[in-house]
Structure formats: structure tokens, C-alpha cells
C-alpha atoms as an extended CHARMM CRD file, in Angstrom:
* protein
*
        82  EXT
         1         1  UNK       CA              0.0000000000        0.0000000000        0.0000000000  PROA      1               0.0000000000
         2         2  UNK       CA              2.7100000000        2.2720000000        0.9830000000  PROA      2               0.0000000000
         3         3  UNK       CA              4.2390000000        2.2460000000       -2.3080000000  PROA      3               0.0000000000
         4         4  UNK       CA              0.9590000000        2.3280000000       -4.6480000000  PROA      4               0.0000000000
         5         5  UNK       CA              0.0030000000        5.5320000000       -2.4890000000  PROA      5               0.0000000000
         6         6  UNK       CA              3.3820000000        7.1430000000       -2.9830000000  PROA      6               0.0000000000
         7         7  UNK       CA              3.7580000000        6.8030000000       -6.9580000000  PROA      7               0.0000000000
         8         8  UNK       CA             -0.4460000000        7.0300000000       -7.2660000000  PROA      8               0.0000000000
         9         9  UNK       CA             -1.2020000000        9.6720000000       -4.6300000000  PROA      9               0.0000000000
        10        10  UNK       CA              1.7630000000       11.4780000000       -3.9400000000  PROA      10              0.0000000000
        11        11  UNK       CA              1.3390000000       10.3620000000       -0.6130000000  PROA      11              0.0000000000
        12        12  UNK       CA              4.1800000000        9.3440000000        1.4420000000  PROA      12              0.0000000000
        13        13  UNK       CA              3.2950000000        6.7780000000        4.6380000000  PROA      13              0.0000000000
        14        14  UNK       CA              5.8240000000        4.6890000000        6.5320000000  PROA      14              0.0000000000
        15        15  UNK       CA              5.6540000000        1.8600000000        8.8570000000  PROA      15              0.0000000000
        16        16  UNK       CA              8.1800000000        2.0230000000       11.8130000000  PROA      16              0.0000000000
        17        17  UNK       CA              8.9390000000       -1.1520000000       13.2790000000  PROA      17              0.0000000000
        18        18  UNK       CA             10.4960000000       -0.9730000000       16.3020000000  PROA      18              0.0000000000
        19        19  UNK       CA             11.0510000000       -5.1010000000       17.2130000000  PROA      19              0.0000000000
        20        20  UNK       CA             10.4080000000       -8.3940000000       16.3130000000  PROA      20              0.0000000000
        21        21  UNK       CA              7.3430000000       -8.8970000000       17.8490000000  PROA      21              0.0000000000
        22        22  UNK       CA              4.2250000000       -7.6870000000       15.8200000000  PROA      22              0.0000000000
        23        23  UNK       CA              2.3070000000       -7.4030000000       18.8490000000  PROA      23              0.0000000000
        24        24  UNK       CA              3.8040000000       -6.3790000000       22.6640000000  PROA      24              0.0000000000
        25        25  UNK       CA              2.6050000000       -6.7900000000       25.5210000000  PROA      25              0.0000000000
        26        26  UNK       CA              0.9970000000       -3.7120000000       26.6470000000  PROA      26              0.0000000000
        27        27  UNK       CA              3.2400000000       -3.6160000000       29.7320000000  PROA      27              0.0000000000
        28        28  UNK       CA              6.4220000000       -3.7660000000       27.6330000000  PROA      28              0.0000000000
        29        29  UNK       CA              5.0790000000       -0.5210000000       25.4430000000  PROA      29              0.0000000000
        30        30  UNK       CA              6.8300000000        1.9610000000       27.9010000000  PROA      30              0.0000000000
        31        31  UNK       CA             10.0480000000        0.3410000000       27.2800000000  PROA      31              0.0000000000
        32        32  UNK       CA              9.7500000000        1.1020000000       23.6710000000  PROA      32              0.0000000000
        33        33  UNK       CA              8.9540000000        4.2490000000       24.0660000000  PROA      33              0.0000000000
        34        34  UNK       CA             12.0290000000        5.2570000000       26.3240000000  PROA      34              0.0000000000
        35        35  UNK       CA             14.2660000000        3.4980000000       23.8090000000  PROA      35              0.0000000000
        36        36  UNK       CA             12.9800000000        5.1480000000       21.0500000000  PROA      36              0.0000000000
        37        37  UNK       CA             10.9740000000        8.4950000000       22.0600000000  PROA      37              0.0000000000
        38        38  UNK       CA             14.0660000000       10.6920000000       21.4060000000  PROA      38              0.0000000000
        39        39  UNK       CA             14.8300000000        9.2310000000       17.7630000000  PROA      39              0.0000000000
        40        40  UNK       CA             11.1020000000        8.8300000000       16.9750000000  PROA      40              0.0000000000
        41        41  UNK       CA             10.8620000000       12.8170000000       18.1360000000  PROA      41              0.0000000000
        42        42  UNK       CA             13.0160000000       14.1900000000       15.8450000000  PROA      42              0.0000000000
        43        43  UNK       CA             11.5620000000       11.8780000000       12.9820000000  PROA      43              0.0000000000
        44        44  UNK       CA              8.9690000000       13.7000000000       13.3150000000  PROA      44              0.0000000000
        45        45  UNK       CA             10.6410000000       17.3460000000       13.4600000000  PROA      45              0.0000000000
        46        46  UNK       CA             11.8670000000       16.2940000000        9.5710000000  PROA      46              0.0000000000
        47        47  UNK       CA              8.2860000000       16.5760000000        8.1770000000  PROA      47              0.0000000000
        48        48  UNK       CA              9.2620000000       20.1140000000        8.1010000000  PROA      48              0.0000000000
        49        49  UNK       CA             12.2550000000       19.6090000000        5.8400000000  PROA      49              0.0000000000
        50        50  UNK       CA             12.1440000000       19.7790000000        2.0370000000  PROA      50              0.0000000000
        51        51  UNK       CA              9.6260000000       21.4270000000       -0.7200000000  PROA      51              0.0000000000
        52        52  UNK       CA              6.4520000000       22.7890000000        1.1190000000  PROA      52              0.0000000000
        53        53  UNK       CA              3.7730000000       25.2510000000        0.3420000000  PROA      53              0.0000000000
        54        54  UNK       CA              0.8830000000       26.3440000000       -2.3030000000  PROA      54              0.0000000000
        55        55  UNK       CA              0.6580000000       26.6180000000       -6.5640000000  PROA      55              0.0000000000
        56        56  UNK       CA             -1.2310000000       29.4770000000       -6.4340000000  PROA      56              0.0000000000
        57        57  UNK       CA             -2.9810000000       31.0840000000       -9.9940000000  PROA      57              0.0000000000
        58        58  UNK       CA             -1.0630000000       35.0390000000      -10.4040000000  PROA      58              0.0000000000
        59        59  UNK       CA             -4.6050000000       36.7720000000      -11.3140000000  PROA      59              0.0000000000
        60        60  UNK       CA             -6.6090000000       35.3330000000       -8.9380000000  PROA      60              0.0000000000
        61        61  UNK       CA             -4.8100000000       33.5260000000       -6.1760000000  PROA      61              0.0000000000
        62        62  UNK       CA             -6.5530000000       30.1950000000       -6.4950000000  PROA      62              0.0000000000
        63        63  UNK       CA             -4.8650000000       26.8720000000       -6.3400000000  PROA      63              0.0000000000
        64        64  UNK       CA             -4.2530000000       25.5560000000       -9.2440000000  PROA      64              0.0000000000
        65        65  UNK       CA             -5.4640000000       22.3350000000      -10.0330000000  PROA      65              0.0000000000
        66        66  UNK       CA             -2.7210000000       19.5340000000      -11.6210000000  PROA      66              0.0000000000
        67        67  UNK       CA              0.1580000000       21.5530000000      -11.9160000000  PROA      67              0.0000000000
        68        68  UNK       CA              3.3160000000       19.4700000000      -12.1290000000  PROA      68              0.0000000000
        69        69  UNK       CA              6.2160000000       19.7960000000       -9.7570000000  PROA      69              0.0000000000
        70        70  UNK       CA              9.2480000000       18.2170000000      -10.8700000000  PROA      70              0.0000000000
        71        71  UNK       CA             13.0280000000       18.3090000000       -8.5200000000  PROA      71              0.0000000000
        72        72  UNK       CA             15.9950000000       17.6300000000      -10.7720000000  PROA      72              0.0000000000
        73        73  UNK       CA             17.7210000000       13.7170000000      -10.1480000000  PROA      73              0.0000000000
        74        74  UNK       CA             14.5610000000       12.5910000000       -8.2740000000  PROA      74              0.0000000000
        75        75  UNK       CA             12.6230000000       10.8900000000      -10.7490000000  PROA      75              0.0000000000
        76        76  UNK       CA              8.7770000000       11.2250000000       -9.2620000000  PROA      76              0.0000000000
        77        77  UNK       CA              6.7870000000       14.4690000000      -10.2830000000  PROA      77              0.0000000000
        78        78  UNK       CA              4.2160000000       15.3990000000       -8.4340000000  PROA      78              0.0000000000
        79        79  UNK       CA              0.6280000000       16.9640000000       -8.8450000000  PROA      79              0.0000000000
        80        80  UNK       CA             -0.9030000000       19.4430000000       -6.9130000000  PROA      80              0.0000000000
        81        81  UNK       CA             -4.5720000000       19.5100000000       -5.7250000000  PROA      81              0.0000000000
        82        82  UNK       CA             -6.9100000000       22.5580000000       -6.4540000000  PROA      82              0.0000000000
């Protein structure tokens, strides 16, 4: 799913898996949290990195609906939403 969405939908999920066990005990769910709270933190902070804001139309400031946004050497354009 995570890859149809990203080349179909320009949207960009991710599954972090943080053990071998697909499903802890609930007691144990602290302890991965204090192992992994800082590092999971500052993933988080990154959403704010990178290409980020509106495609607006110059006359009358409305989005504009399936404009293409390329970046040079990565090969996925993107669409934008009206």
C-alpha cells in the first residue's frame, strides 16, 4: 500500500517497526517508548524539511489544479490539488 500511495497519490506513509514482535505486551510498550521516544521525536521534526507550500494562480490567487512539480535527479513528479 505504501508504495501504490506514494507513486499514485503522492502520498508518502511509513511503517516504523520498532522489534520483532508484531504485537507487545501492553506492559512492555513503555520500554519502547524510552528506547525510542528521542529518535522517533526528531523523525517527526523532519516533516518540516524539504519542498512545502501552495501553486497558487497570479490573477486570482486560487490553487491551481494539476500543476506538475518536478526536482531535478529525483525521478517522481508530483501533482498538486486545487
Amino acid at each position: 500500500m505504501q508504495d501504490w500511495n506514494y507513486l499514485n497519490t503522492n502520498c508518502f506513509e511509513v511503517t516504523i517497526e520498532l522489534g520483532c514482535v508484531k504485537y507487545p505486551k501492553a506492559e512492555e510498550l513503555p520500554k519502547y517508548w524510552q528506547q525510542n521516544r528521542r529518535s522517533l521525536l526528531q523523525f517527526m521534526k523532519q516533516v518540516h524539511r524539504g519542498i512545502h507550500g501552495f501553486v497558487l494562480d497570479a490573477t486570482d490567487g486560487r490553487g491551481v489544479l494539476n500543476a506538475t512539480i518536478s526536482v531535478a535527479d529525483i525521478n517522481h513528479p508530483v501533482t498538486t490539488y486545487k
